[in-house]
N, C-alpha and C positions, 0 to 999 in steps of 0.2 A: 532313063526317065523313071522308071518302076524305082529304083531305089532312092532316088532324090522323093519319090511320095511320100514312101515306106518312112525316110528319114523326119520328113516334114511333119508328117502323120507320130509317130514316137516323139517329137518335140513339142506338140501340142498334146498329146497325153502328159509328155512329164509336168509342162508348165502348168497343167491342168489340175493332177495331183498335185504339186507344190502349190497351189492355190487354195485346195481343198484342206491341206494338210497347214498352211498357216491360219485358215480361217478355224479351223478345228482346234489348233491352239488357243485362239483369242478369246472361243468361246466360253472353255476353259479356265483360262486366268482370268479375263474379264469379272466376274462373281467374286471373286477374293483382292481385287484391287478396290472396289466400294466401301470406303468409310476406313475402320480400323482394320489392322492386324487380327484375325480371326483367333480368337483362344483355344484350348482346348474345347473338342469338338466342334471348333468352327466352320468344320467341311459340312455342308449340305448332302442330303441324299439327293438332288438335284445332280450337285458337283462331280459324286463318286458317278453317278449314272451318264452323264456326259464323257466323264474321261473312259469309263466303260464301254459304255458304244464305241467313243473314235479307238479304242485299242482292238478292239472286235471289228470292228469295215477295217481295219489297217490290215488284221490278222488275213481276211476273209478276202480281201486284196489280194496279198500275196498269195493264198493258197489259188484265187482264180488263175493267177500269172503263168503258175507252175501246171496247172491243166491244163489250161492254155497252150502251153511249151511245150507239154506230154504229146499234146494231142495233134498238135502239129506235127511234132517228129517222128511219131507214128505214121502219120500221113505220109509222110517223107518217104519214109524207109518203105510203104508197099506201093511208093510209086505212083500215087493219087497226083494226074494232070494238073491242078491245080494250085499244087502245092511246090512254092520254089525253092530252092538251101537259102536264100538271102531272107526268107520270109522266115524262115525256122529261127536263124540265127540271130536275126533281131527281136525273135519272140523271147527266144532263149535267154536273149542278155537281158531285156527286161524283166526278166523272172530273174537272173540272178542279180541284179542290183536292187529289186524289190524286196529279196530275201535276206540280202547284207544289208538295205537300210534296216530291215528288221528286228537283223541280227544286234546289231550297233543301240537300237531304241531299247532292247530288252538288256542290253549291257547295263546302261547310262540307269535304268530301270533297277538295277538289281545292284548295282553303286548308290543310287541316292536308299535305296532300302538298307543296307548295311551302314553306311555313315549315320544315318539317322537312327538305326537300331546300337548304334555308339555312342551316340551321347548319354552327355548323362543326365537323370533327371531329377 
């Protein structure tokens, strides 16, 4: 029963973050789908500061996950009552798929920077 929680409890965090994380897109594109095609210079400092915060709470995310994970399996390993292998391991996995979506956004990230640092102008 503890691991059907444990499971219940991680699938309402993901859908939670998948919530947080399409509303954080919307907010984003939102500003730039109003009226025309944006010119040169048509990013707002509004705009840059919005996609800057959600890539900073994304970043800041994943580093809680990985403390989190640490500090569990430390737990673990000295034996702390509390603390069970089932509870480490599903910390553990959510820290590494927080870290490969990470990993994956900074990819797609560092692709649209070099195609667009290719065209021409």
């Amino acid at each position: 029963m503890i691991e059907r929680a444990d499971i219940s409890s991680l699938l309402s965090q993901m859908r939670s973050l998948r919530a947080e994380m399409q509303s954080g897109v919307r907010q984003v594109e939102l500003p730039s789908l109003q009226g025309a095609l944006p010119g040169p210079g048509g990013i707002t400092q509004a705009d840059k500061n919005s996609f800057a915060t959600l890539l900073k709470s994304a970043v800041n995310s994943v580093n809680e996950q990985q403390k989190s994970a640490n500090h569990l399996r430390e737990a673990y390993e000295r034996g702390d009552a509390g603390v069970d292998l089932p509870q480490v391991m599903i910390q553990a996995q959510k820290a590494s798929v927080s870290f490969e979506a990470m990993t994956q956004v900074r990819n797609r990230l560092v692709s649209a920077y070099e195609d667009i640092s290719k065209m021409p102008i």
